[in-house]
N, C-alpha and C positions, 0 to 999 in steps of 0.2 A: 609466418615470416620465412618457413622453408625455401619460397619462391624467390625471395629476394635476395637471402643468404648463398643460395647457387647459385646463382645470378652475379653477385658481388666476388663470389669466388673466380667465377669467369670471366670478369671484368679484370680484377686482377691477375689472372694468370695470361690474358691479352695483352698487359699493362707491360707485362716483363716482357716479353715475347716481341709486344713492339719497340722497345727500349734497347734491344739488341740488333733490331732490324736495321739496312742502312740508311744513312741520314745522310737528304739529299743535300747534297756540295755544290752543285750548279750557282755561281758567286749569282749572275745575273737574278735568277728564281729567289734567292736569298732576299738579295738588297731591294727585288717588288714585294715580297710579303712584309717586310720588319716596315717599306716605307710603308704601308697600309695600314698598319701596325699603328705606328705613330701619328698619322693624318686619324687615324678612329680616336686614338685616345689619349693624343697629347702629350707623349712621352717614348721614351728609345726603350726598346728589348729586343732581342735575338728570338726571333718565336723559331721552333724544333722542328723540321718536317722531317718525317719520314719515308721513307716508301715501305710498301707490305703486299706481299701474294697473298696475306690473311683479309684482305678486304680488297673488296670489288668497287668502291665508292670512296672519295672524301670524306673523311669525318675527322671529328673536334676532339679532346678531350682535355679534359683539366679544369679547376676553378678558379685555383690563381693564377696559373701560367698556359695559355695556350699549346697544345703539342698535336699539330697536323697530321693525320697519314691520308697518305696517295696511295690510290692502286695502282700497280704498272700497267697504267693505261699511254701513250704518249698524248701528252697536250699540247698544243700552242702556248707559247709563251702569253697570249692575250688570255686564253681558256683561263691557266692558273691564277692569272689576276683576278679575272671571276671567281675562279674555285675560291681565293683566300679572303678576299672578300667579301664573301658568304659564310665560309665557317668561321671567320674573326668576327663576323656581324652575329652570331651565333653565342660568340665568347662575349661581348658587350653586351649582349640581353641575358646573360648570365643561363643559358636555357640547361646548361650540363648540369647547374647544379637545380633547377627546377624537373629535369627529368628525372636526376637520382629523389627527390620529395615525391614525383609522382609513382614512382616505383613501388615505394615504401610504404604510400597509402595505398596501391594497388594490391598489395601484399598484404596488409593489415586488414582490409576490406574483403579480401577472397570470396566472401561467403553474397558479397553485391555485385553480381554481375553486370549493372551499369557502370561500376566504380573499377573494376577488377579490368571487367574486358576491355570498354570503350576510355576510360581516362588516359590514358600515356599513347596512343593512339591520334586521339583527338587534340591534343595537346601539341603532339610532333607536328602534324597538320600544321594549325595553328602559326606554331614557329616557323616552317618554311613559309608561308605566307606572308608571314610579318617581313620576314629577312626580302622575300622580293620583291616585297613592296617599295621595303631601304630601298635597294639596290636599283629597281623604276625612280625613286625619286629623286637619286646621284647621278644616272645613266642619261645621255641622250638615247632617241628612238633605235639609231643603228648600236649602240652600245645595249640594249634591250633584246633585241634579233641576238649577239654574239652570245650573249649572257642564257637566251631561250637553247641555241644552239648547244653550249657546252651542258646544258644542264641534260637534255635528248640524248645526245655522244653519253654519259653517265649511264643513263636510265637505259641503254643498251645492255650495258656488261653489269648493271645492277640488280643486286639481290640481298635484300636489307639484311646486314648481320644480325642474327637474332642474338638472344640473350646477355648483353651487353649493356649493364645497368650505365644509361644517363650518356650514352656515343649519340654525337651527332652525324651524322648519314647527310651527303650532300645531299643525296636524292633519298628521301625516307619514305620507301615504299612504292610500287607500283600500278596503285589501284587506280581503275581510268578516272574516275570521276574525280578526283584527287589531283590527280594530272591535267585534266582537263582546265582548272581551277584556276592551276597553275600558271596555265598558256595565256587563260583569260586573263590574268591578275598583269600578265608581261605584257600582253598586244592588244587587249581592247581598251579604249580613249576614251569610252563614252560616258558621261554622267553619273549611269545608275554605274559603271565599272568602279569608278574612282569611289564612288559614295561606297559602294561595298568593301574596297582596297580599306576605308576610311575605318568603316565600322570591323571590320577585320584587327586594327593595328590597336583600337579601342578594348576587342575581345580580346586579342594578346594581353594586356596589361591589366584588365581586369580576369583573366583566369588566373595568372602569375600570383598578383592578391587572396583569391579563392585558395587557390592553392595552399598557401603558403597557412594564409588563417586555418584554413581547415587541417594540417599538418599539427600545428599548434592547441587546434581544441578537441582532436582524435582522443588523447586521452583522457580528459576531462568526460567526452562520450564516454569511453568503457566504465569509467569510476560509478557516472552514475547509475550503470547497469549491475 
């Protein structure tokens, strides 16, 4: 559990860090993220955004209350819309707090290097895949191009914060094949495309499950060891 408790220490000593950083005042950027806000989930809140030189990338954090940070990158007013509608789409699949469960079994597991290395990994995957899919199935084609665009502009100045239990990362990592996935999942139309987008958003919700049960019977494992 070493791994997870540095981890968790880092997370929070991020937490404060980004809590003091400034908090973007721009009324217009406000009143587009809180209305996304409310069209997702049916109800009024003020969601936090930040900005931060401590991150290269959009990212999420929180379980109950959304709290955004920005890199000081400049966006288009259209970009952010994207941007917040991806990491709010992030906060409605609950993925912060399924990242901190994959952590924790990542940690617990040390000693299984299919569990240890590939689980939180494969999972982040996963999530951004699910999220763009949302995002293809809200979007027109030319809202899909804007959407591919700001995500590229990201995956420029991106370099996925490491050690940062359960942050979601607009762009989580930059491995091509990964990327590539990604591109397909936004701009190809075709049959087997969708049918995979399909079985994709199928594996989102049953790893979340896997997860989630195998969290729960870990220690029932060790007992009977």
């Amino acid at each position: 559990l070493f791994s997870f408790l540095k981890k968790t220490i880092i997370f929070l000593h991020f937490y404060r860090q980004i809590r003091r950083e400034q908090i973007y005042t721009d009324f217009y950027t406000n009143q587009t993220c809180n209305f996304i806000y409310n069209n997702l989930f049916f109800k009024k809140r003020n969601v936090y955004i930040y900005i931060s030189s401590m991150v290269d990338t959009p990212l999420t954090i929180g379980i109950f209350s959304p709290i955004i940070v920005l890199p000081k990158i400049s966006y288009k007013n259209i970009e952010l819309a994207y941007i917040f509608l991806h990491e709010l789409l992030h906060f409605k699949h609950k993925d912060f707090l399924f990242n901190i469960l994959a952590e924790l079994l990542s940690s617990i597991h040390w000693w299984n290097p299919v569990i240890s290395l590939n689980l939180v990994p494969s999972i982040n995957h996963v999530q951004e895949l699910y999220v763009d899919y949302s995002i293809k199935k809200l979007s027109l084609k030319e809202g899909n191009i804007q959407y591919l665009e700001t995500l590229l502009k990201t995956l420029k100045h991106s370099n996925t914060p490491k050690g940062i239990v359960g942050g979601i990362p607009f762009f989580s990592g930059n491995n091509r094949f990964k990327v590539k996935q990604r591109i397909l999942c936004l701009t190809n139309d075709s049959i087997y495309q969708n049918h995979l987008n399909d079985f994709v958003t199928k594996r989102a919700m049953t790893l979340k499950r896997s997860l989630y049960l195998f969290f729960i019977l870990s220690p029932f494992f060790y007992l009977c060891f």
